[in-house]
N, CA, C and O atoms as a GROMACS GRO file, in nm:
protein
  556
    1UNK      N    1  20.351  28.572  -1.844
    1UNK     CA    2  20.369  28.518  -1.978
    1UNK      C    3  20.482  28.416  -1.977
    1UNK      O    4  20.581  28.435  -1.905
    2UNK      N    5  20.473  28.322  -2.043
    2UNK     CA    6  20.574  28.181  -2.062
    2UNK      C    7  20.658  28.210  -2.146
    2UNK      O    8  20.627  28.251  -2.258
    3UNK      N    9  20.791  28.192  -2.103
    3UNK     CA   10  20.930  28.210  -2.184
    3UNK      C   11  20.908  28.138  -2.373
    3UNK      O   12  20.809  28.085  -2.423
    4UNK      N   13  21.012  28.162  -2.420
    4UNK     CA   14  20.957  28.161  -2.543
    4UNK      C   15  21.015  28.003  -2.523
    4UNK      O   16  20.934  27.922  -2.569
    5UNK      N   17  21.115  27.951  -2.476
    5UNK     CA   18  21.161  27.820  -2.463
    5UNK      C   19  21.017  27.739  -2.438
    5UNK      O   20  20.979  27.655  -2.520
    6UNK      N   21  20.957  27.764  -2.343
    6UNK     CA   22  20.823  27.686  -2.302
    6UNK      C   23  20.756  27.687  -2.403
    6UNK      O   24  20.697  27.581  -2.423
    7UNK      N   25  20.740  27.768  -2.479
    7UNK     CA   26  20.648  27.810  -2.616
    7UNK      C   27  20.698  27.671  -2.718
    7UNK      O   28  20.622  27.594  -2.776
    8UNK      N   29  20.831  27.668  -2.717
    8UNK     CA   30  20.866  27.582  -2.874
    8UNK      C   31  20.820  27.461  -2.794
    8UNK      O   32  20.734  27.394  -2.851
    9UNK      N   33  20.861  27.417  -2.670
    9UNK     CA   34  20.815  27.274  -2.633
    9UNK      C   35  20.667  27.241  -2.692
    9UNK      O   36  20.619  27.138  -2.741
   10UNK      N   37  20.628  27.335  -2.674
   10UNK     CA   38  20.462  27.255  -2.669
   10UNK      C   39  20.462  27.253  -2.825
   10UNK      O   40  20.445  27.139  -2.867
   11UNK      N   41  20.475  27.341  -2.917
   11UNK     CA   42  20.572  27.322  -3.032
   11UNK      C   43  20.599  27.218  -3.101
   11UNK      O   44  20.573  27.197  -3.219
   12UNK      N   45  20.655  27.147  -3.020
   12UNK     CA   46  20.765  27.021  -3.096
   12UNK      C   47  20.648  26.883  -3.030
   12UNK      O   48  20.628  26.781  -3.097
   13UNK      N   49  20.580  26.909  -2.886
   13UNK     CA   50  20.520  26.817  -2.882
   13UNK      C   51  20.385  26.793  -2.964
   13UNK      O   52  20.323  26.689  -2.987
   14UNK      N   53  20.366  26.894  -2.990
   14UNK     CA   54  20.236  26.918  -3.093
   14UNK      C   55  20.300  26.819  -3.208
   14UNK      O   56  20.262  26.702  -3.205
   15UNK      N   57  20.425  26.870  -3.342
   15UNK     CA   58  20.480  26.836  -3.382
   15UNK      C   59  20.460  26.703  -3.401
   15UNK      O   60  20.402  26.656  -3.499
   16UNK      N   61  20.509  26.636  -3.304
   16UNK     CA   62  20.541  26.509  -3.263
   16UNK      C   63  20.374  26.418  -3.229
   16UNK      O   64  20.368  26.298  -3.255
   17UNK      N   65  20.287  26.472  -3.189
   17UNK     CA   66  20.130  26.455  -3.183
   17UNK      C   67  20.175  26.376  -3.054
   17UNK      O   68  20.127  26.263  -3.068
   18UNK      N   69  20.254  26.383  -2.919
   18UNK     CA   70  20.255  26.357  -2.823
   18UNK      C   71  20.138  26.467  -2.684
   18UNK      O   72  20.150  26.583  -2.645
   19UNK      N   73  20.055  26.380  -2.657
   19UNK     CA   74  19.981  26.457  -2.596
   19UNK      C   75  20.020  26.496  -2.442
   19UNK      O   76  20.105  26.444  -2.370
   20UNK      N   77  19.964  26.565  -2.424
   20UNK     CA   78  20.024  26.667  -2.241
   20UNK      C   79  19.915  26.772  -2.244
   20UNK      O   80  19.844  26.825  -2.330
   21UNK      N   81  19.934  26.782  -2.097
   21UNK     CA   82  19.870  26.882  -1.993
   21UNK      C   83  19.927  26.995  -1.983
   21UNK      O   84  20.049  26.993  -1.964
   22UNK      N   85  19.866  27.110  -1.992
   22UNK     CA   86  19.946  27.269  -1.985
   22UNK      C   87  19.857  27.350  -1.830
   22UNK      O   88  19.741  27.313  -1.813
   23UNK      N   89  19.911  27.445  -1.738
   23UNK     CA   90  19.890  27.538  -1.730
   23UNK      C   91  19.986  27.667  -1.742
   23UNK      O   92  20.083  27.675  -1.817
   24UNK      N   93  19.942  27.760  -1.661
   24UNK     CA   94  19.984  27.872  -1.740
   24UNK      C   95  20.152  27.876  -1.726
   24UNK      O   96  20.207  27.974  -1.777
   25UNK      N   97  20.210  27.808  -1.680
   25UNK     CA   98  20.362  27.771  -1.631
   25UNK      C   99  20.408  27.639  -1.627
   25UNK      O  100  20.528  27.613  -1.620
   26UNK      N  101  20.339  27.572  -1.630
   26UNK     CA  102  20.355  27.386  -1.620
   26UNK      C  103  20.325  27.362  -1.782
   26UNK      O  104  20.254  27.438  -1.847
   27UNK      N  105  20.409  27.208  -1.853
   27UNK     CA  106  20.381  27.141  -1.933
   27UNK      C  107  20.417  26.968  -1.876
   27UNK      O  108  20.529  26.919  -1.862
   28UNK      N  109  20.286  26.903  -1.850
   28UNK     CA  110  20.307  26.842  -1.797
   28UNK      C  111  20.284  26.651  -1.920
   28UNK      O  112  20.189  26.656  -1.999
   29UNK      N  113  20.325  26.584  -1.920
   29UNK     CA  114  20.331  26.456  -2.042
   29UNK      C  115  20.282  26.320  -1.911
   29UNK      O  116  20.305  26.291  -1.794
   30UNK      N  117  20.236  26.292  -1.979
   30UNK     CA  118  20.178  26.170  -1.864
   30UNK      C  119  20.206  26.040  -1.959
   30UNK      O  120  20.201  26.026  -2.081
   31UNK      N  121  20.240  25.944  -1.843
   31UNK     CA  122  20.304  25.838  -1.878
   31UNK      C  123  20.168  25.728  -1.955
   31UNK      O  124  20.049  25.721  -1.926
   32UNK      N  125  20.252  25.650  -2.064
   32UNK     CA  126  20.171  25.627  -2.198
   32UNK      C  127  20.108  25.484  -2.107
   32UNK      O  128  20.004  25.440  -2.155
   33UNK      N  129  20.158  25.415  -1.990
   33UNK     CA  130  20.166  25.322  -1.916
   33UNK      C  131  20.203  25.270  -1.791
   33UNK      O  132  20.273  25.351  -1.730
   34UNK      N  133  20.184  25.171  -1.732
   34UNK     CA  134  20.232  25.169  -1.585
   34UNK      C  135  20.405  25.125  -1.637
   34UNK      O  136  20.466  25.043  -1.568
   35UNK      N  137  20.453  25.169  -1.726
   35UNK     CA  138  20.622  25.097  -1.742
   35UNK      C  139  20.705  25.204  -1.714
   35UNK      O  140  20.821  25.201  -1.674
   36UNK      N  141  20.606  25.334  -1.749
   36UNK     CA  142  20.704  25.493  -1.758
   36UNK      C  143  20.600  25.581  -1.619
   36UNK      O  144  20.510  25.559  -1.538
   37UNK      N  145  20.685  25.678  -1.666
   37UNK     CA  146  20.621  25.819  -1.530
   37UNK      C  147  20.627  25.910  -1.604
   37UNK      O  148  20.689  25.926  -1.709
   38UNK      N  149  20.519  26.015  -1.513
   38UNK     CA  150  20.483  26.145  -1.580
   38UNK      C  151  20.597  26.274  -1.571
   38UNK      O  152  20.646  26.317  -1.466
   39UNK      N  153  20.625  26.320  -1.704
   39UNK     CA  154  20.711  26.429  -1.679
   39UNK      C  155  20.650  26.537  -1.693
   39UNK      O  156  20.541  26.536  -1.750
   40UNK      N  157  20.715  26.675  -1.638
   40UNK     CA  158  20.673  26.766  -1.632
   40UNK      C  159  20.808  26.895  -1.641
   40UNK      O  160  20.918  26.887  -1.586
   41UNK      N  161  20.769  26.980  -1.706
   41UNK     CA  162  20.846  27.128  -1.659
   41UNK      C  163  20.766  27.241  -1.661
   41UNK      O  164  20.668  27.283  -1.722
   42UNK      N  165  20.865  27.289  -1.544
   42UNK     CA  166  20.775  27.420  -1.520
   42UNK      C  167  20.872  27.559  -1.502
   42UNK      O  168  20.979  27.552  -1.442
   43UNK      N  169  20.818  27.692  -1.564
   43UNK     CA  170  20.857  27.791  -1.623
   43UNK      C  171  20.857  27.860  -1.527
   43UNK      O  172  20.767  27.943  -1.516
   44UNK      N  173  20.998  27.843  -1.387
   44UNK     CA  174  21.019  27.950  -1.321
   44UNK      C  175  21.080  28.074  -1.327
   44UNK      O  176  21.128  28.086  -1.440
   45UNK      N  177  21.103  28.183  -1.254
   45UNK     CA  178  21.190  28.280  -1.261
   45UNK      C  179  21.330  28.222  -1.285
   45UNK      O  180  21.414  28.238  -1.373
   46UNK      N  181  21.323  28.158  -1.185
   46UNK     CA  182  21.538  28.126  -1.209
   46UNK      C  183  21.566  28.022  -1.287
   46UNK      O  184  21.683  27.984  -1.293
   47UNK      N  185  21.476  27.963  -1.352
   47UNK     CA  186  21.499  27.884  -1.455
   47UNK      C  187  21.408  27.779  -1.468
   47UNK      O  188  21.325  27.776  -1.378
   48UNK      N  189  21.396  27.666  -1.578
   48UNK     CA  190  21.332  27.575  -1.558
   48UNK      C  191  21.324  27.484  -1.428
   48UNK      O  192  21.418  27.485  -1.349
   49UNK      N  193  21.215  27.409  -1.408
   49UNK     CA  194  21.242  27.307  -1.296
   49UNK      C  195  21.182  27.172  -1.398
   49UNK      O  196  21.074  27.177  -1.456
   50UNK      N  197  21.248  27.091  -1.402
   50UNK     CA  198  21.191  26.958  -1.442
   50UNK      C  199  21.170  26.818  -1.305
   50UNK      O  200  21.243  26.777  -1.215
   51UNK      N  201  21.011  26.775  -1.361
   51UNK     CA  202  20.962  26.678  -1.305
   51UNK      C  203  20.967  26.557  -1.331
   51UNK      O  204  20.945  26.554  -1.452
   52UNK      N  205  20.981  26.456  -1.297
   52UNK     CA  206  20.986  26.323  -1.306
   52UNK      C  207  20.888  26.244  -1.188
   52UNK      O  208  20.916  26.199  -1.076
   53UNK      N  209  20.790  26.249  -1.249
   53UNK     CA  210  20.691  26.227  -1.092
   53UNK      C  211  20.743  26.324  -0.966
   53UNK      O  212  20.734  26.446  -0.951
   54UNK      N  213  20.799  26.220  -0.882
   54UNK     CA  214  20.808  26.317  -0.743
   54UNK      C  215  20.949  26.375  -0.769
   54UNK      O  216  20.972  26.492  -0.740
   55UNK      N  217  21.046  26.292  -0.825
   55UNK     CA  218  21.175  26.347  -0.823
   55UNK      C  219  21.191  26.469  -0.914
   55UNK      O  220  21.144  26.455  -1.027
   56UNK      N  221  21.272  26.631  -0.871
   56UNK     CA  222  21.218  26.713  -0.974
   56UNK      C  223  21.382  26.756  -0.953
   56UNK      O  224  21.455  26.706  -0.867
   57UNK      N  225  21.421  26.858  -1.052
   57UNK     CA  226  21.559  26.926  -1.043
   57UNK      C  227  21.532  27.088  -1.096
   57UNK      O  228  21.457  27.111  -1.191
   58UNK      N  229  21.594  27.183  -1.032
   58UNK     CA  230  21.621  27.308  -1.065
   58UNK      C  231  21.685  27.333  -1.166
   58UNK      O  232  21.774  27.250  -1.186
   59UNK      N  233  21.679  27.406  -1.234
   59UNK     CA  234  21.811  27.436  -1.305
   59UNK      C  235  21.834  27.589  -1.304
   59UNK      O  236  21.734  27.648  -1.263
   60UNK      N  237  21.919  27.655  -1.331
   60UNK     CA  238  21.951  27.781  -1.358
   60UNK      C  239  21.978  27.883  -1.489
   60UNK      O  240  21.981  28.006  -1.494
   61UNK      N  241  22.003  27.744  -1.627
   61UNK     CA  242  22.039  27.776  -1.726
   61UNK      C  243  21.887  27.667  -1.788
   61UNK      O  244  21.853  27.553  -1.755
   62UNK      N  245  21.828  27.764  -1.883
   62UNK     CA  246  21.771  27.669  -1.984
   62UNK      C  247  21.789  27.560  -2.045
   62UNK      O  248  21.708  27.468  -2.039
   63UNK      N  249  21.897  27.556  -2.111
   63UNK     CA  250  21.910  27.434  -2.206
   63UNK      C  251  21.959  27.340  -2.112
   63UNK      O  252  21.875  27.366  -2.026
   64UNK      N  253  22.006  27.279  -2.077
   64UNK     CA  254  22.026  27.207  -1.968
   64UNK      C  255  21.893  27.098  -1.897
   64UNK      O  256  21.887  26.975  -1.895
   65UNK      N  257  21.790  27.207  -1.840
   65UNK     CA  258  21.695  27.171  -1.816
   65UNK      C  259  21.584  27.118  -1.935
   65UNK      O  260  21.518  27.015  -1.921
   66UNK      N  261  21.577  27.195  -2.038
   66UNK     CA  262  21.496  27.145  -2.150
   66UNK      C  263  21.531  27.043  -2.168
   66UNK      O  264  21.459  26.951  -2.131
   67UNK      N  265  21.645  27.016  -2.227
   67UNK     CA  266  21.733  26.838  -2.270
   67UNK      C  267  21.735  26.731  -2.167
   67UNK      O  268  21.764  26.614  -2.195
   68UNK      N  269  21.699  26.778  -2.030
   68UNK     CA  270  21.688  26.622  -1.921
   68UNK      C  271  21.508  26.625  -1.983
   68UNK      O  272  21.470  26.525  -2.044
   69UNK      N  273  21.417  26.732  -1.962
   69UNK     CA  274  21.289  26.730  -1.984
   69UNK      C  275  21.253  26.601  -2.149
   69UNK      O  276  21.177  26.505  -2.136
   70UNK      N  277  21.312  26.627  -2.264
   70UNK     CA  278  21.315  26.565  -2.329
   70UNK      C  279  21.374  26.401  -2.340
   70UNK      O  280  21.320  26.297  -2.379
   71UNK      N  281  21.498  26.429  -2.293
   71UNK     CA  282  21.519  26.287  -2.304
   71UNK      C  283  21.444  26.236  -2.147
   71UNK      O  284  21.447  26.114  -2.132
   72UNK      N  285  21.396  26.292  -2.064
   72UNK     CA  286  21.279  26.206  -1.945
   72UNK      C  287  21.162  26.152  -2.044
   72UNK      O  288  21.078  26.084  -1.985
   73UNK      N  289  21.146  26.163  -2.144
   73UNK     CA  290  21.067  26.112  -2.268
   73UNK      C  291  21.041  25.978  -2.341
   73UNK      O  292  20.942  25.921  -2.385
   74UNK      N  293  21.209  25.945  -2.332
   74UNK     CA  294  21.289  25.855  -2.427
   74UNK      C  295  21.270  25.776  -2.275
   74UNK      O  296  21.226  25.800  -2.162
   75UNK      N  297  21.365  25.612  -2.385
   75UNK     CA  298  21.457  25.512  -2.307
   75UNK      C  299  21.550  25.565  -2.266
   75UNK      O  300  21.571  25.519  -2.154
   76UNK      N  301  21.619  25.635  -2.292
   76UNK     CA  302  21.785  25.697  -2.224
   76UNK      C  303  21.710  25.748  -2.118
   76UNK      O  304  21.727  25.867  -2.145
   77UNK      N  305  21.632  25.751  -2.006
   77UNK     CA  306  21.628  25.826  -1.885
   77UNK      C  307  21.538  25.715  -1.830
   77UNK      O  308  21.436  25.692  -1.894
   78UNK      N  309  21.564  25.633  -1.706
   78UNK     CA  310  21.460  25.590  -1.623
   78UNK      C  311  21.500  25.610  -1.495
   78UNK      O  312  21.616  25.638  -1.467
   79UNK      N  313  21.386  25.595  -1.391
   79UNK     CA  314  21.316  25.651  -1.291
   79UNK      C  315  21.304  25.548  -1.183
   79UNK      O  316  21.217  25.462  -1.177
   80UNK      N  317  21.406  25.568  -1.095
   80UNK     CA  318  21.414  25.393  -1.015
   80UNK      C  319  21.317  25.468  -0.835
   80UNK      O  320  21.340  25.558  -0.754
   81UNK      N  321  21.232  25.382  -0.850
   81UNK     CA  322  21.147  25.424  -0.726
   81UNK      C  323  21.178  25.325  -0.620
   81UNK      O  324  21.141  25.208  -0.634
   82UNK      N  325  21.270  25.381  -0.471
   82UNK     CA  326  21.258  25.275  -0.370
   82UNK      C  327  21.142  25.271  -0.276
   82UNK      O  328  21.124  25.379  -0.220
   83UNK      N  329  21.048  25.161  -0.240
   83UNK     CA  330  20.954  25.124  -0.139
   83UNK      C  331  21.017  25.047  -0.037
   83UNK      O  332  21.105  24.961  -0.036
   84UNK      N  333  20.908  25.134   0.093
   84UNK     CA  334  20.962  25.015   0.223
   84UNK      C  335  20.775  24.985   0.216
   84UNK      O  336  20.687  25.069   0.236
   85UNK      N  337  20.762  24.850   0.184
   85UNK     CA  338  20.613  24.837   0.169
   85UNK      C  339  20.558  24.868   0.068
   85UNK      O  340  20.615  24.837  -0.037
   86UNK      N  341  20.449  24.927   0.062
   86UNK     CA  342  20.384  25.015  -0.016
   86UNK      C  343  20.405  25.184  -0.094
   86UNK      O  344  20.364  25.244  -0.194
   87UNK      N  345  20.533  25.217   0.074
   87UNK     CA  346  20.508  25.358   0.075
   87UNK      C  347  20.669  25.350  -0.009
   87UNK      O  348  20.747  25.258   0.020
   88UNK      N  349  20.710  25.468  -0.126
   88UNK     CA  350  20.798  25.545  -0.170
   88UNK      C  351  20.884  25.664  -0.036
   88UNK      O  352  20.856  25.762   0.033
   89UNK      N  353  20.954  25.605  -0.052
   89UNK     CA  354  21.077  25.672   0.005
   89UNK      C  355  21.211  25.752  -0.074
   89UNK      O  356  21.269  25.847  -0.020
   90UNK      N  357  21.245  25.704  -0.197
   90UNK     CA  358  21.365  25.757  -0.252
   90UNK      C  359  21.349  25.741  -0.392
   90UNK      O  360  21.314  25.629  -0.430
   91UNK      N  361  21.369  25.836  -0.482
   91UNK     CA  362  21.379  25.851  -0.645
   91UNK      C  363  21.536  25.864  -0.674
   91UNK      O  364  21.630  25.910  -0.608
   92UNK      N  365  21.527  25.814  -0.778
   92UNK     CA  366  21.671  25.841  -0.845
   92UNK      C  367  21.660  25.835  -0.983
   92UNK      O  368  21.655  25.717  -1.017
   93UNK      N  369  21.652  25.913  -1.081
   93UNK     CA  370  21.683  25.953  -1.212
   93UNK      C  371  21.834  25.906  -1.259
   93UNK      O  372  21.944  25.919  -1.203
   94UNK      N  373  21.800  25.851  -1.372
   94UNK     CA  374  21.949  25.766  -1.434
   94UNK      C  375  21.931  25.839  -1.588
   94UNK      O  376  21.825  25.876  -1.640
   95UNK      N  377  22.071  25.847  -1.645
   95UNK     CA  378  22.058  25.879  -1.802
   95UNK      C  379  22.125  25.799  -1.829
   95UNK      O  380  22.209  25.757  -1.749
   96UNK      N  381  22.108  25.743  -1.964
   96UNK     CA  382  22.207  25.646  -2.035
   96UNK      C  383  22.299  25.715  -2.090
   96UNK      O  384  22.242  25.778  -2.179
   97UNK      N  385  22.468  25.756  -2.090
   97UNK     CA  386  22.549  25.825  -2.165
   97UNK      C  387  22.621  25.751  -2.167
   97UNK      O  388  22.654  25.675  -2.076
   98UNK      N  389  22.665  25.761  -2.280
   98UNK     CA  390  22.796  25.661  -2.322
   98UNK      C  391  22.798  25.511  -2.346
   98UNK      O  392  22.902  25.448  -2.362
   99UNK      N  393  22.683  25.461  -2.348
   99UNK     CA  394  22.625  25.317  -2.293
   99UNK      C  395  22.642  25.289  -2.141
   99UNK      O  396  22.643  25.168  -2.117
  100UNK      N  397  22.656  25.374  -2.023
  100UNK     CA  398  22.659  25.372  -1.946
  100UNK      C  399  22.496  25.459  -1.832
  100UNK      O  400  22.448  25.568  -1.862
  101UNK      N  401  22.462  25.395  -1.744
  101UNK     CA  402  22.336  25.450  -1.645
  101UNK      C  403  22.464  25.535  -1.566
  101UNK      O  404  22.570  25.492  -1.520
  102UNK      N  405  22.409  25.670  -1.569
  102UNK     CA  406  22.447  25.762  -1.471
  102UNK      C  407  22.350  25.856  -1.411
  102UNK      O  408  22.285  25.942  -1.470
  103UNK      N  409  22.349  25.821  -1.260
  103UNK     CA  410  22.264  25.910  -1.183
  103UNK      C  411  22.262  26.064  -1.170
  103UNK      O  412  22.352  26.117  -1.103
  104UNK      N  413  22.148  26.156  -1.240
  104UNK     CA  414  22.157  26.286  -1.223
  104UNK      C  415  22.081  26.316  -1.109
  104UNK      O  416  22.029  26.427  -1.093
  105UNK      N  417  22.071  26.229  -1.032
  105UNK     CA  418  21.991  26.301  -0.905
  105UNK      C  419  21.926  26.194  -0.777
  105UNK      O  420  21.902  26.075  -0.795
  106UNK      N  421  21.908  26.250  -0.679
  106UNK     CA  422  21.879  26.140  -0.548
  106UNK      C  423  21.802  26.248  -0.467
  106UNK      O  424  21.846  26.351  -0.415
  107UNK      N  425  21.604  26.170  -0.470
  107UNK     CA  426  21.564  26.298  -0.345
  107UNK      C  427  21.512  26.131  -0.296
  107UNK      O  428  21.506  26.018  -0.345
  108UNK      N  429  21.476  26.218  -0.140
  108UNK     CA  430  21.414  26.124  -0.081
  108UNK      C  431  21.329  26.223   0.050
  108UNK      O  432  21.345  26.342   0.075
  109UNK      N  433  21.248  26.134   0.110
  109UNK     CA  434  21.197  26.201   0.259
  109UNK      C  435  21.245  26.069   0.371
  109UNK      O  436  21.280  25.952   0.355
  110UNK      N  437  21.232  26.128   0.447
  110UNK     CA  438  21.268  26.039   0.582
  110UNK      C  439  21.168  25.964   0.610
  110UNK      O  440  21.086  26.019   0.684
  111UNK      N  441  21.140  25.844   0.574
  111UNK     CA  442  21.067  25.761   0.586
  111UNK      C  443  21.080  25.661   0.660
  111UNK      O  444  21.086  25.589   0.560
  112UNK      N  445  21.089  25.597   0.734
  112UNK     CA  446  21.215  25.474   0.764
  112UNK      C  447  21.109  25.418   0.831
  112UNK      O  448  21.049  25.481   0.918
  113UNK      N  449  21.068  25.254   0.784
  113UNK     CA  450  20.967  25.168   0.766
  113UNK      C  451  21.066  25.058   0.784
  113UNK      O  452  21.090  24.992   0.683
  114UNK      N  453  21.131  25.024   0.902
  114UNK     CA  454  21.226  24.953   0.865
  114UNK      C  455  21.191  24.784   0.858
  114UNK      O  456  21.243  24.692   0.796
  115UNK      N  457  21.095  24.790   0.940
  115UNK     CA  458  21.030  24.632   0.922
  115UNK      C  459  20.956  24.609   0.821
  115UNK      O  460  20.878  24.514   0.829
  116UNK      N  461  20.960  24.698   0.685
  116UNK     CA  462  20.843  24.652   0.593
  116UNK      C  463  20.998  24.603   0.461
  116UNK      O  464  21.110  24.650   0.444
  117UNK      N  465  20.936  24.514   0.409
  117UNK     CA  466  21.026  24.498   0.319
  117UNK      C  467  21.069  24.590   0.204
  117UNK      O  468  20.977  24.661   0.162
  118UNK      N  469  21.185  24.605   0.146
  118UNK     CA  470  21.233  24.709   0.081
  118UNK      C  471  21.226  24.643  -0.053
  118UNK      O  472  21.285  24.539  -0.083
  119UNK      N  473  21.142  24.718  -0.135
  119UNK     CA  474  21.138  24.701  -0.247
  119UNK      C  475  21.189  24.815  -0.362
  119UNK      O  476  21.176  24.935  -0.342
  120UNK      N  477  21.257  24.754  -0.499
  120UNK     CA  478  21.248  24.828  -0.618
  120UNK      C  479  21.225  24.849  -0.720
  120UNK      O  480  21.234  24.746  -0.787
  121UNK      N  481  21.184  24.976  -0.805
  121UNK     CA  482  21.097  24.970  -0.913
  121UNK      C  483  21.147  25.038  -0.968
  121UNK      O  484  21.174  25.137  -0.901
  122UNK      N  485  21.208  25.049  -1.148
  122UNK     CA  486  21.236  25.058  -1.225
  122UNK      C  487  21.157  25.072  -1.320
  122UNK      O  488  21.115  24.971  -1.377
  123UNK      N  489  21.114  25.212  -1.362
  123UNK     CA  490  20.995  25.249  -1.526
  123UNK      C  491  21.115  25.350  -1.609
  123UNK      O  492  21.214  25.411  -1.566
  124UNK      N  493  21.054  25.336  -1.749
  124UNK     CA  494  21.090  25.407  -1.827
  124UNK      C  495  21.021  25.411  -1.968
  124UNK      O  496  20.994  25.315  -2.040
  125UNK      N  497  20.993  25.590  -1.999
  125UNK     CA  498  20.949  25.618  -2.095
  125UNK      C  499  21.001  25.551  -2.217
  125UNK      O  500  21.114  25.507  -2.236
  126UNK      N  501  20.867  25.553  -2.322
  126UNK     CA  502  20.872  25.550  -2.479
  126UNK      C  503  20.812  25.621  -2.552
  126UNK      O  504  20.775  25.588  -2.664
  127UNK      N  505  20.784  25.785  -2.474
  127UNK     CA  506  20.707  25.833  -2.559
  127UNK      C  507  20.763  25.920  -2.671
  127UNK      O  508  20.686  25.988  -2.738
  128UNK      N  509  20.878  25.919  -2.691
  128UNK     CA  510  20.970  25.993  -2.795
  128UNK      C  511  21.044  25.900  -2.855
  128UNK      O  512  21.040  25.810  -2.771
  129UNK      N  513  21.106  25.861  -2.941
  129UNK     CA  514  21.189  25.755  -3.025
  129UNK      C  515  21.357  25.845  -2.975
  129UNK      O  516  21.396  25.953  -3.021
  130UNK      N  517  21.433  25.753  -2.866
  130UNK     CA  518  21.568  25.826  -2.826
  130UNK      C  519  21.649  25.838  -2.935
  130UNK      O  520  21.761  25.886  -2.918
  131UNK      N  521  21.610  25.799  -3.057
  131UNK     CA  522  21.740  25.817  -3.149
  131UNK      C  523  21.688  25.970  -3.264
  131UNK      O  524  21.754  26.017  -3.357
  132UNK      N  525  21.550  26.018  -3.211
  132UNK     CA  526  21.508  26.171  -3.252
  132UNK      C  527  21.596  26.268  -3.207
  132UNK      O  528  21.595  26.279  -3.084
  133UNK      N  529  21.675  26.343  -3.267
  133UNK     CA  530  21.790  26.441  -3.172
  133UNK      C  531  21.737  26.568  -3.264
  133UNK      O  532  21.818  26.660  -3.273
  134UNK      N  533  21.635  26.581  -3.322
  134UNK     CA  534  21.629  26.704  -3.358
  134UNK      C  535  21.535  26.804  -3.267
  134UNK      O  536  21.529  26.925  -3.286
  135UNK      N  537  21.460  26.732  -3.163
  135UNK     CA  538  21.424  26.822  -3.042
  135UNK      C  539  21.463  26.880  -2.922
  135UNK      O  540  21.398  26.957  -2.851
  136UNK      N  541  21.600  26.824  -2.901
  136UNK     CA  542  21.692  26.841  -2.845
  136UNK      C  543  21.731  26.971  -2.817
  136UNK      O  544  21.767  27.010  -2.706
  137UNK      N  545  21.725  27.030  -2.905
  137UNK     CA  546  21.841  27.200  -2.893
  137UNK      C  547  21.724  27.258  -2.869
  137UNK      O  548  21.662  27.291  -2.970
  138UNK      N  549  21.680  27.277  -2.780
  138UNK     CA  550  21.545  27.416  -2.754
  138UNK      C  551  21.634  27.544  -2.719
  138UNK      O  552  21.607  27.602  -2.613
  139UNK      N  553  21.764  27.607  -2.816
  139UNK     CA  554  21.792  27.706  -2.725
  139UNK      C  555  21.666  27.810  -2.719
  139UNK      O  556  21.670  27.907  -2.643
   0.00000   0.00000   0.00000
């Protein structure tokens, strides 16, 4: 059975008439365009895990994790994808705080394509209006 936190999300996205994908532990929001990426959380034992396409984060405490899940929604969160070529090598998640981009996170795999040119890509959601703060508090 899904925590009651998972319960209000789908909740508020209903609410909101933002559409997404459920299974019995995943709520997953797919990107409205090629400008943003698909988010996702999912309802583990030790806490939420939130998705950002490939880049994902643990958390241990709920609220925490709900509030990156939401604002991965908004403009305040984009999703910088590095390519050597074609192929993805490294994610990095940025939040806007303060009027400032600050990185909550860096995954990558060992890829190393070193003769292909290195490219970067920069998307970000609009599927929530960032100045909505009343979905915010999922305690």
């Amino acid at each position: 059975m899904a925590s009651d936190w998972f319960e209000k999300i789908k909740m508020e996205l209903q609410r909101f008439g933002v559409a997404y994908e459920e299974d019995k532990f995943e709520i997953r929001v797919r990107a409205r365009d090629d400008s943003g990426f698909d988010v996702s959380i999912v309802d583990e034992k030790q806490g939420p895990v939130v998705y950002c396409e490939t880049w994902h984060w643990h958390f241990s405490e709920v609220e925490p994790g709900v509030r990156l899940f939401w604002t991965a929604l908004t403009d305040r969160a984009r999703l910088i994808t590095f390519q050597r070529g074609r192929f993805p090598y490294s994610w990095r998640l940025e939040v806007l705080e303060n009027g400032e981009w600050n990185c909550k996170g860096i995954m990558g795999i060992p890829l190393i394509l070193f003769w292909k040119p290195k490219t970067k890509t920069v998307r970000q959601n609009h599927v929530l209006d960032s100045e909505d703060t009343t979905i915010r508090d999922q305690r």
